[in-house]
PDB file as gemmi writes it, atoms N, CA and C in Angstrom:
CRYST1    1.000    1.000    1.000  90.00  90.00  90.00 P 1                      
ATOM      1  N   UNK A   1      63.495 -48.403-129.425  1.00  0.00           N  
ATOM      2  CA  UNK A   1      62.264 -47.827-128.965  1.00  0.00           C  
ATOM      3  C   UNK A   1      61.179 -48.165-129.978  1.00  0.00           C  
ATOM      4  N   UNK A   2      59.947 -48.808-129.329  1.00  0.00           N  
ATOM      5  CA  UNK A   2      58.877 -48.741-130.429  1.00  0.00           C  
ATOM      6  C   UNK A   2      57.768 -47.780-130.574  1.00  0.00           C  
ATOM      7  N   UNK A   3      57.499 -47.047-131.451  1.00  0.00           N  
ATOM      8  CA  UNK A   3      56.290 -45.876-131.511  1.00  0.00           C  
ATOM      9  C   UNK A   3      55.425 -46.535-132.004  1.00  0.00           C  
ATOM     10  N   UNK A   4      54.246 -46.164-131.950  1.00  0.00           N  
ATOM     11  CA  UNK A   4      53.235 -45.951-132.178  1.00  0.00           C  
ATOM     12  C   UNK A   4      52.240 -44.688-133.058  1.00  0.00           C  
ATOM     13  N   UNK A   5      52.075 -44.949-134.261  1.00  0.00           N  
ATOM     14  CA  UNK A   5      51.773 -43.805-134.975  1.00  0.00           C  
ATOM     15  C   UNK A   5      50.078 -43.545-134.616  1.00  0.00           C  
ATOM     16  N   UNK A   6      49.910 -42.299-134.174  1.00  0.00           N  
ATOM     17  CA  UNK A   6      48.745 -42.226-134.385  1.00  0.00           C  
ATOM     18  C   UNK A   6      48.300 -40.797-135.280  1.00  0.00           C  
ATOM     19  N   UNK A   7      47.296 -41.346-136.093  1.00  0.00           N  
ATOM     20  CA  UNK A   7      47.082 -40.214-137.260  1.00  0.00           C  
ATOM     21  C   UNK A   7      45.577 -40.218-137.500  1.00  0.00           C  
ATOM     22  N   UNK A   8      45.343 -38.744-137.799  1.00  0.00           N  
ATOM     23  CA  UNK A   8      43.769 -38.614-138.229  1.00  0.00           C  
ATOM     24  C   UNK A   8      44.311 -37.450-139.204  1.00  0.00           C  
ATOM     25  N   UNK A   9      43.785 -38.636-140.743  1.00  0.00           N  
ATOM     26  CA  UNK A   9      44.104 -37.569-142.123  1.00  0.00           C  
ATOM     27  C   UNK A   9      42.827 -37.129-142.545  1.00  0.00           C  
ATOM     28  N   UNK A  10      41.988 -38.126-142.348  1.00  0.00           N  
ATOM     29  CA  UNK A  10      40.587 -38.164-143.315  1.00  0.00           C  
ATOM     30  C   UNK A  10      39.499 -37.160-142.286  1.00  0.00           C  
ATOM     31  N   UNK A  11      40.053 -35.780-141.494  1.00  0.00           N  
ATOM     32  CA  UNK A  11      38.821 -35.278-140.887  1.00  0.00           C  
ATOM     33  C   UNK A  11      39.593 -33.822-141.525  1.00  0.00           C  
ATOM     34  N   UNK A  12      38.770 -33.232-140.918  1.00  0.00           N  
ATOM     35  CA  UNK A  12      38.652 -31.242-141.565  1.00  0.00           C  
ATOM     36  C   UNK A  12      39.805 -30.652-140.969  1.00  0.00           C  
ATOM     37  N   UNK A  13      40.250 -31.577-139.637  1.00  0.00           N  
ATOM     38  CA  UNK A  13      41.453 -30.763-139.193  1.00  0.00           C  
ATOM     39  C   UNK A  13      42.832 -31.916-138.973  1.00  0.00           C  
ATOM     40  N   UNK A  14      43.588 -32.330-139.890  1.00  0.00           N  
ATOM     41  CA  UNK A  14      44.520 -33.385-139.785  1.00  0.00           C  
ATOM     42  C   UNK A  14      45.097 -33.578-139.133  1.00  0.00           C  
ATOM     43  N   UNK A  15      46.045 -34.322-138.291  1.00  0.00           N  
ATOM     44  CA  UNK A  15      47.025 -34.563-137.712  1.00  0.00           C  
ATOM     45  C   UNK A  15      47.361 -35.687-137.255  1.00  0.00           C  
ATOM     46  N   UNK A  16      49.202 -35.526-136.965  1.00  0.00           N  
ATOM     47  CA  UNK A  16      49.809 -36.774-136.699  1.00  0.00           C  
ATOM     48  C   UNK A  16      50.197 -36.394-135.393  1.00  0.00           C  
ATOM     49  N   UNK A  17      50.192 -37.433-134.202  1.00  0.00           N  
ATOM     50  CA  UNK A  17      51.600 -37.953-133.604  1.00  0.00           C  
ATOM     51  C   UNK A  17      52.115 -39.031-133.027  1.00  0.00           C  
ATOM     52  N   UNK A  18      53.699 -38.911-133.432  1.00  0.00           N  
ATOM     53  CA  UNK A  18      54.080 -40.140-132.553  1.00  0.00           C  
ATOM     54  C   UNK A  18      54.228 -40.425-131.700  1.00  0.00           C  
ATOM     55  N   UNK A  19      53.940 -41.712-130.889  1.00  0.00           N  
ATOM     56  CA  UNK A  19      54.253 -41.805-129.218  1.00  0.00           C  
ATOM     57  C   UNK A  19      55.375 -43.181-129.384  1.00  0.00           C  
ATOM     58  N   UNK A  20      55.517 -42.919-127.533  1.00  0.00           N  
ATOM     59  CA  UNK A  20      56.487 -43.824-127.113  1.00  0.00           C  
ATOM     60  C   UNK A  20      55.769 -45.057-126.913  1.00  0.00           C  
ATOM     61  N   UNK A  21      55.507 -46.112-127.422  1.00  0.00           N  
ATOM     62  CA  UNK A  21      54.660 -46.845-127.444  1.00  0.00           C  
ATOM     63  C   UNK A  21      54.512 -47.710-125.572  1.00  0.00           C  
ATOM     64  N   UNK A  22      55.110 -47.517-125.603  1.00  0.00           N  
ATOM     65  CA  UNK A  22      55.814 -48.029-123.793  1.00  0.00           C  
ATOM     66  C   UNK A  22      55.452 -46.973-122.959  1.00  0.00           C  
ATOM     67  N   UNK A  23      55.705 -46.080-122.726  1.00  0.00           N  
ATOM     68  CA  UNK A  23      54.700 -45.087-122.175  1.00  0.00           C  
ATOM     69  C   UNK A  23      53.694 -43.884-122.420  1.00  0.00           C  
ATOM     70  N   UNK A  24      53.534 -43.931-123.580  1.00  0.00           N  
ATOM     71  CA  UNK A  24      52.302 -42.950-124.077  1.00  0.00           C  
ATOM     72  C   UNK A  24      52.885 -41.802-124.093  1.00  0.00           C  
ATOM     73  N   UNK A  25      54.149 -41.344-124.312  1.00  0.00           N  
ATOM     74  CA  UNK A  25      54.827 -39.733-124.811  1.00  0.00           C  
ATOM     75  C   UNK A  25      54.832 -39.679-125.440  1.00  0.00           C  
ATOM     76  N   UNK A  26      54.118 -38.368-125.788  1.00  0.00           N  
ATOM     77  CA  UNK A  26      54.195 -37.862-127.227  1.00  0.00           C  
ATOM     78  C   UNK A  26      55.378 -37.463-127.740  1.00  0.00           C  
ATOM     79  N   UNK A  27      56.360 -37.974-128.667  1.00  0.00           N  
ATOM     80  CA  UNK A  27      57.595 -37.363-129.411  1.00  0.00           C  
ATOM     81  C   UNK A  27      57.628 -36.660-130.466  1.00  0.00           C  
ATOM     82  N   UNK A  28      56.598 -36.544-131.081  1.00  0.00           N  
ATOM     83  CA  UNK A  28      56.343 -35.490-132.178  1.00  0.00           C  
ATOM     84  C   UNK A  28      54.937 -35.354-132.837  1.00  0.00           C  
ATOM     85  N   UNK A  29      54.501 -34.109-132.635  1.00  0.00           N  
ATOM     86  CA  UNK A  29      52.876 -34.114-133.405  1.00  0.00           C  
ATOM     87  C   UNK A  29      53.475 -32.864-134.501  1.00  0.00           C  
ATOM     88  N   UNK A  30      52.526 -33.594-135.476  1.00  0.00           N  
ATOM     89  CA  UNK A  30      52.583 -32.287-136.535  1.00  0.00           C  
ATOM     90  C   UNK A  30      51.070 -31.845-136.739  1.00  0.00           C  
ATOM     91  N   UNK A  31      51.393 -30.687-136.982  1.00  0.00           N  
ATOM     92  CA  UNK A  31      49.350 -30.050-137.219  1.00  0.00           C  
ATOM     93  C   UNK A  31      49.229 -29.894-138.396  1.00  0.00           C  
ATOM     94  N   UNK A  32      47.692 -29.501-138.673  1.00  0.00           N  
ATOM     95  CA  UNK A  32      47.262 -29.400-140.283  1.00  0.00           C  
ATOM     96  C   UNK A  32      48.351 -28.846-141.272  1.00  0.00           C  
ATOM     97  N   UNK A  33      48.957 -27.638-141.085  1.00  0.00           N  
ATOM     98  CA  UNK A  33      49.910 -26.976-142.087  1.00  0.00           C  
ATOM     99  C   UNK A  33      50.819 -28.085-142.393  1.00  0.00           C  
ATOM    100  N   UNK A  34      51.222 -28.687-141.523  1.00  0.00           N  
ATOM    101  CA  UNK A  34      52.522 -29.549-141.359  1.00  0.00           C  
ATOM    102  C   UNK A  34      52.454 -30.893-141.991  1.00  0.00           C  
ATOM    103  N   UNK A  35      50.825 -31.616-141.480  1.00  0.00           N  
ATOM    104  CA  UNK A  35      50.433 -32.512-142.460  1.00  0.00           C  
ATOM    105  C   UNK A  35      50.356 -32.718-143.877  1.00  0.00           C  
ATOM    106  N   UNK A  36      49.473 -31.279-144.433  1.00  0.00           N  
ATOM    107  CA  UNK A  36      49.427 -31.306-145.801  1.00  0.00           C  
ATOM    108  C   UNK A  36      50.875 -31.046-146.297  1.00  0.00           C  
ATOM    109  N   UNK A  37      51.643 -30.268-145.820  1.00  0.00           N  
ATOM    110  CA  UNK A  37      52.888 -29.858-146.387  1.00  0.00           C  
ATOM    111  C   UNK A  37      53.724 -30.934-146.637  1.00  0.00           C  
ATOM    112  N   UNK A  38      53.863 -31.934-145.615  1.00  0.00           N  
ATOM    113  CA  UNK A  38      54.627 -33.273-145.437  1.00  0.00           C  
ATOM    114  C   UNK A  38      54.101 -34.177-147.022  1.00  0.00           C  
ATOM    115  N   UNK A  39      52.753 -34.393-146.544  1.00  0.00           N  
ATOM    116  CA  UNK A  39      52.452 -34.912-148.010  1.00  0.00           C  
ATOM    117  C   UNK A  39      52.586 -34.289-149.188  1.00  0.00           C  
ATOM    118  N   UNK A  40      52.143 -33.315-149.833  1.00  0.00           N  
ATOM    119  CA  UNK A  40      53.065 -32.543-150.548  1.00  0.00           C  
ATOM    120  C   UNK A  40      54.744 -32.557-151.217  1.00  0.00           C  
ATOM    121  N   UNK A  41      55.200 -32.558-149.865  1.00  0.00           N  
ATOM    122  CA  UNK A  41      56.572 -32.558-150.244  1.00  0.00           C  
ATOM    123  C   UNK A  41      56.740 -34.108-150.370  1.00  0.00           C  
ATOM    124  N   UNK A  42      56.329 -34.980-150.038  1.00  0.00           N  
ATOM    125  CA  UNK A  42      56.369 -36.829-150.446  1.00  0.00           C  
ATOM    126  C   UNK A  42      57.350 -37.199-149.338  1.00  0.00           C  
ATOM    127  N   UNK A  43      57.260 -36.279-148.211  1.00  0.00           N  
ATOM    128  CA  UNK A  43      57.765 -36.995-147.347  1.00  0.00           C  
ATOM    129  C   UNK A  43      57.196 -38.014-146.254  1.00  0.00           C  
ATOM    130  N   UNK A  44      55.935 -38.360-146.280  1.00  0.00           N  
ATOM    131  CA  UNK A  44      55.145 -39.609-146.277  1.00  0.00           C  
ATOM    132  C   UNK A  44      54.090 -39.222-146.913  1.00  0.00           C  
ATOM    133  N   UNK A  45      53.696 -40.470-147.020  1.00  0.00           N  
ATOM    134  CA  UNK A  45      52.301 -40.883-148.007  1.00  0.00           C  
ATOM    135  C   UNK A  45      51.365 -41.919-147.370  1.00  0.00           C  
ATOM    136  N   UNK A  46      49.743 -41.602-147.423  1.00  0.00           N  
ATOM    137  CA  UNK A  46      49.128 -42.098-146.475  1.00  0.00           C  
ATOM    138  C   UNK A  46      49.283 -44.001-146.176  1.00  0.00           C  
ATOM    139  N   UNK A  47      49.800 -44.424-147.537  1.00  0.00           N  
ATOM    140  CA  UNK A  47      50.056 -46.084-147.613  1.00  0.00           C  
ATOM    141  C   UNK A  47      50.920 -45.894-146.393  1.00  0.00           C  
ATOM    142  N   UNK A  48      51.916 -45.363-146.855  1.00  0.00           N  
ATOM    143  CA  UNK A  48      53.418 -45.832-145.767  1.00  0.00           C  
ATOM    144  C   UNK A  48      52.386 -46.036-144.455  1.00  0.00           C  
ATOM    145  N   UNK A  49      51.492 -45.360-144.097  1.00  0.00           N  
ATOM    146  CA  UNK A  49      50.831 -45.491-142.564  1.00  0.00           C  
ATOM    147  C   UNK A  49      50.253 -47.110-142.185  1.00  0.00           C  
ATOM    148  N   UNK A  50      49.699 -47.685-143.449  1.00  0.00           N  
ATOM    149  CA  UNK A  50      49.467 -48.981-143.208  1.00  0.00           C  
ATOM    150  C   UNK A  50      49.890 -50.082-143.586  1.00  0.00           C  
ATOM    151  N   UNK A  51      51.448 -49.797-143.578  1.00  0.00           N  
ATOM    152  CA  UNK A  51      52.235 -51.016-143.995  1.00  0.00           C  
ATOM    153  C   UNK A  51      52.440 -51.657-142.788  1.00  0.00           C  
ATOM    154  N   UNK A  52      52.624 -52.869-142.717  1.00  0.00           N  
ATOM    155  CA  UNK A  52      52.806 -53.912-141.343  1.00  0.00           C  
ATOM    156  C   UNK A  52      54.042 -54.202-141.163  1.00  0.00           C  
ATOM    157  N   UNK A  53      55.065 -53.635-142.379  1.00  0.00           N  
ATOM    158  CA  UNK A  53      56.255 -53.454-142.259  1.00  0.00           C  
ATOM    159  C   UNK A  53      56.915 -52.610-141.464  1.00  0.00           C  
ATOM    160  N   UNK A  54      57.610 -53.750-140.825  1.00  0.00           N  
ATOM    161  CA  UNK A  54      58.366 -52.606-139.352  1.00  0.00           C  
ATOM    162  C   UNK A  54      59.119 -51.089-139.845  1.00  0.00           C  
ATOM    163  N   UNK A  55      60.547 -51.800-141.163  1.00  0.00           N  
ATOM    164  CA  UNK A  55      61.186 -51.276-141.956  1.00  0.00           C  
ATOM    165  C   UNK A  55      60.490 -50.060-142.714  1.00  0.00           C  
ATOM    166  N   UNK A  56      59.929 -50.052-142.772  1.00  0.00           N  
ATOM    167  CA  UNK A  56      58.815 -48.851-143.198  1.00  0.00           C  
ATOM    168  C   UNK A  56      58.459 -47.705-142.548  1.00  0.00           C  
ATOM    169  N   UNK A  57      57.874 -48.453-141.194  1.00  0.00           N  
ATOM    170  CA  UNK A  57      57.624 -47.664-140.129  1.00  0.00           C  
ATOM    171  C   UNK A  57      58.742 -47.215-139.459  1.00  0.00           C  
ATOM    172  N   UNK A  58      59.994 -47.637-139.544  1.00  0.00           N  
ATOM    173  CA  UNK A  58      60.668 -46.726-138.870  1.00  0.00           C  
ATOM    174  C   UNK A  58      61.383 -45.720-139.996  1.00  0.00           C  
ATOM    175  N   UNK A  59      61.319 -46.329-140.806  1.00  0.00           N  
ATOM    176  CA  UNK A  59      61.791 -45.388-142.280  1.00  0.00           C  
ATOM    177  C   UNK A  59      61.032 -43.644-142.018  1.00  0.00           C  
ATOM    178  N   UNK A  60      59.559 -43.944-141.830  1.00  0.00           N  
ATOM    179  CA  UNK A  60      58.605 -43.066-141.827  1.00  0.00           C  
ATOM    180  C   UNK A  60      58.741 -42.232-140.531  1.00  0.00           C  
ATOM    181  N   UNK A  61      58.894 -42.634-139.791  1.00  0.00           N  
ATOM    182  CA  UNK A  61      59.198 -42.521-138.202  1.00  0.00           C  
ATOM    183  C   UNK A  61      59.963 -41.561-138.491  1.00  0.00           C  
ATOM    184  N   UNK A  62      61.486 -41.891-139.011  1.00  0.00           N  
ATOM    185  CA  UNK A  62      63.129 -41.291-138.767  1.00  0.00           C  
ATOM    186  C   UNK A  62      62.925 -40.064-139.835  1.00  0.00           C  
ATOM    187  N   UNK A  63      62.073 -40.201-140.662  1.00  0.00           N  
ATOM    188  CA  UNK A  63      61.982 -38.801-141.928  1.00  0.00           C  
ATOM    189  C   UNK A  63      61.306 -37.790-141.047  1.00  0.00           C  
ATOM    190  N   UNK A  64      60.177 -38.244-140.627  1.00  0.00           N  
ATOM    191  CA  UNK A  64      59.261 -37.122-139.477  1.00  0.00           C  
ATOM    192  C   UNK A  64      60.160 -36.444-138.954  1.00  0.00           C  
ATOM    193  N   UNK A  65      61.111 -36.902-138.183  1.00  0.00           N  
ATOM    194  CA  UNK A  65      61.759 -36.841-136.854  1.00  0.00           C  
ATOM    195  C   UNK A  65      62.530 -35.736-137.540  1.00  0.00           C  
ATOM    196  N   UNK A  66      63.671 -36.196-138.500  1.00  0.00           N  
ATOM    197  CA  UNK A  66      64.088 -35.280-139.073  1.00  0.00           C  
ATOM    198  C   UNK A  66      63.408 -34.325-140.240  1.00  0.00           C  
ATOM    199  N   UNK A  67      62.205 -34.230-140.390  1.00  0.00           N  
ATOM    200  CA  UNK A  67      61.912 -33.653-141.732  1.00  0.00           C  
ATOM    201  C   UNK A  67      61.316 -32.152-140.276  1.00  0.00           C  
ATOM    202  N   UNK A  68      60.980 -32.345-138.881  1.00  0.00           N  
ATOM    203  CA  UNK A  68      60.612 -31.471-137.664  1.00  0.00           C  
ATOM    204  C   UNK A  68      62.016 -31.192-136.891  1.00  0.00           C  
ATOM    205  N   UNK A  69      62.838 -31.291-137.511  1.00  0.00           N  
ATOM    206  CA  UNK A  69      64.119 -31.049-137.152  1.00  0.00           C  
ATOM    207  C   UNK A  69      64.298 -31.494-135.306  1.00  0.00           C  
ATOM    208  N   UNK A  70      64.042 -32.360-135.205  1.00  0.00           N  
ATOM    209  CA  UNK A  70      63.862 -33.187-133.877  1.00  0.00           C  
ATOM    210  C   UNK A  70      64.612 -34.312-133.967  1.00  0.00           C  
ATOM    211  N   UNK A  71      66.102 -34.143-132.570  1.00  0.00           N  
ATOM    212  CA  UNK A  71      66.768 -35.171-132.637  1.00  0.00           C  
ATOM    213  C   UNK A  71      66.405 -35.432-131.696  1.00  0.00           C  
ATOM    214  N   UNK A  72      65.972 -37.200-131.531  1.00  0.00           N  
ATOM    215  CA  UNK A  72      65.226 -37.945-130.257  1.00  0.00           C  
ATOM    216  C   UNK A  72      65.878 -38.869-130.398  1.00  0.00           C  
ATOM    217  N   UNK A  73      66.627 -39.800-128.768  1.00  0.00           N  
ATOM    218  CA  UNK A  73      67.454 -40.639-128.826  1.00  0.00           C  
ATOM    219  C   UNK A  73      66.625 -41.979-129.106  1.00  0.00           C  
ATOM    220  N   UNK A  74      66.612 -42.506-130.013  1.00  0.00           N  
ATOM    221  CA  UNK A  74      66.268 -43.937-130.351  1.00  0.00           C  
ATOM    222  C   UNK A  74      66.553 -45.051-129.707  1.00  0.00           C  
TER     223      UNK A  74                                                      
END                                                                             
């Protein structure tokens, strides 16, 4: 499956989510608490968002997934 990250860090109210890049479902949004907390805890960091590296992105992807305790079939 390929996602699609979409993220807005740099406004007053943050947030992430990922979609199904193939049909536009959302599989996981996190909100402001969840954002800052994630970074915080170094479980992503805003680089990881613009690496062109696939390996990365799904690295980043699979921590979300599990860091929201969300098992989604891949």
């Amino acid at each position: 499956m390929i996602y699609l990250v979409d993220a807005w860090l740099e406004c007053a109210h943050p947030s992430l989510r990922i979609l199904n890049k193939n049909t536009g479902e959302v599989c996981l949004t996190l909100n402001e608490q969840e954002v800052i907390s994630y970074q915080e805890q170094g479980i992503f960091d805003v680089a990881s968002l613009f690496s062109t590296n696939q390996e990365v992105i799904q690295e980043l992807t699979n921590d979300l997934f599990i860091a929201k305790h969300i098992v989604y079939k891949l």
